[in-house]
N, C-alpha and C positions, 0 to 999 in steps of 0.2 A: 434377508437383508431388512433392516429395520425401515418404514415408514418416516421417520422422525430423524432426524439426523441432531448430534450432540451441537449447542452452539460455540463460536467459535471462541476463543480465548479473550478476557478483557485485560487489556493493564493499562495500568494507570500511566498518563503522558500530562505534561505541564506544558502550554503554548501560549502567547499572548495574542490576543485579538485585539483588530481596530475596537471601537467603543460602536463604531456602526455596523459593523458583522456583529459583534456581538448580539447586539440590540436585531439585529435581524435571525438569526440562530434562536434567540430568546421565542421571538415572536413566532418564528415557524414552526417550531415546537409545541407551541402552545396552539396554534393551527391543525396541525397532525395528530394533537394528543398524544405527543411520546415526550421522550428525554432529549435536551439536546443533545449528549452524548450520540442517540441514537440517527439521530439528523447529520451530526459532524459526520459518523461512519460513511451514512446512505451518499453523501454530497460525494466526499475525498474518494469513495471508491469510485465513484459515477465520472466522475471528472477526470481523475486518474487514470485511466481506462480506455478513456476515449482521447486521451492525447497520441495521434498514433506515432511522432519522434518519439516519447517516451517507451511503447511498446517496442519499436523496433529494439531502441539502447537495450531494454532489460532480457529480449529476445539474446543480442547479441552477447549478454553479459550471463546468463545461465549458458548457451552453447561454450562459451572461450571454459566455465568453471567444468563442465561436464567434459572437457575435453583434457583438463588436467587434471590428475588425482596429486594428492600430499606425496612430496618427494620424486615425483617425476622430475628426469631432468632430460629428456628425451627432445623439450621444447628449445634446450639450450644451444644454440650453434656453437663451435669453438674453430676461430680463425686461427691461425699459426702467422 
């Protein structure tokens, strides 16, 4: 097993910021010596993560997908 792991995937995403995140994102970058790109990243996952309603939703939203495959219809009730 390799030391080093591959890093993860970049694409390219368009979003608008306030003029004062921005200017804040500008400046913390230039704080940390990285890209803001790289700050966006470290903030949204830090943040996102620790919402735990959000955690629970996504918990509940990979279990309900893992419990159905394509063309299951098994989940279907049918009333007469």
């Amino acid at each position: 097993m390799a030391y080093i792991k591959k890093p993860p995937e970049l694409v390219s995403r368009s979003i608008k910021l306030e003029q004062p995140t921005n200017e804040l994102l500008d400046d913390y970058a230039r704080f940390v010596e990285c890209t803001p790109d790289h700050v966006a990243n470290s903030v949204l996952k830090k943040i996102l993560w620790r919402d735990p309603e959000y955690r629970k939703w996504r918990a509940e939203q990979k279990s309900a997908a893992q419990g159905k495959s394509p063309g299951d219809t098994t989940a279907i009730r049918r009333t007469a």
